[in-house]
N, C-alpha and C positions, 0 to 999 in steps of 0.2 A: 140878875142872878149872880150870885159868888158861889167861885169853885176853891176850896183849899184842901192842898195837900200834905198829907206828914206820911213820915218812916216812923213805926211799931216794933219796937224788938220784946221778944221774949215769948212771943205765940209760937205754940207750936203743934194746933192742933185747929180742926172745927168749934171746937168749943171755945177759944181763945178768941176768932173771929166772931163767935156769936156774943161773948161778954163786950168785946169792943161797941162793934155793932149797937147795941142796946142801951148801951151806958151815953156811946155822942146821939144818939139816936135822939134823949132827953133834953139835951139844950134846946133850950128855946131858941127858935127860926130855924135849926137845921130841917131842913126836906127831902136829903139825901143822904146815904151812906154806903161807901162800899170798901169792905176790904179785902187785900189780897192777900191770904199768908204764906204764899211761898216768896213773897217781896218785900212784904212788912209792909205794904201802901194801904195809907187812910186817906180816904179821895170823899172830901164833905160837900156837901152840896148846900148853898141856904139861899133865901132870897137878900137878905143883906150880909155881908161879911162876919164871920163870928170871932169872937176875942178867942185867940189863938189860949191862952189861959184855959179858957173853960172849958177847949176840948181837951192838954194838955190834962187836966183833972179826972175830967169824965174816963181818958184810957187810965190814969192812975188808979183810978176809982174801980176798973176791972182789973187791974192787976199789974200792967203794962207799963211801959216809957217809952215816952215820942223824943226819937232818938234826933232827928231832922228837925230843922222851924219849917214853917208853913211855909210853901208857896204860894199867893193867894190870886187868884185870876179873878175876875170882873167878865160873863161875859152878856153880849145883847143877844136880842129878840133874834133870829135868823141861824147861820148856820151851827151856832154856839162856839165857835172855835176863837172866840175869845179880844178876834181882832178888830171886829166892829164892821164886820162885812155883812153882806144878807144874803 
């Protein structure tokens, strides 16, 4: 499982969160989505790593700019905190 994170500026509402939301929602392999907008964080969830590109698009595509590059975490099977423990 991959976890990648980006900063969202220019939302500024529930509705802004649910465009995001919907739009990374569609790439293909993503499995996860969560955003926060009182922080701007887009927190992607997929089972293989996604091309930083496509979500980059998908929030331009609602309206948005990923203001941050991805931080992209890799984690395993167990406690998910990324570091390869169980």
């Amino acid at each position: 499982m991959s976890t990648a994170t980006y900063t969202v500026t220019g939302m500024t509402c529930g509705h802004c969160v649910k465009s995001v939301t919907e739009e990374v929602s569609q790439i293909p392999g993503v499995t996860g989505v969560d955003v926060d907008l009182a922080s701007g964080g887009l927190t992607v969830t997929s089972e293989q790593p996604v091309d930083a590109a496509a979500v980059r698009g998908a929030v331009e595509e609602a309206g948005y700019e990923v203001k941050a590059p991805a931080v992209q975490m890799a984690t395993s099977e167990g406690s998910g905190c990324g570091c390869g423990c169980k």
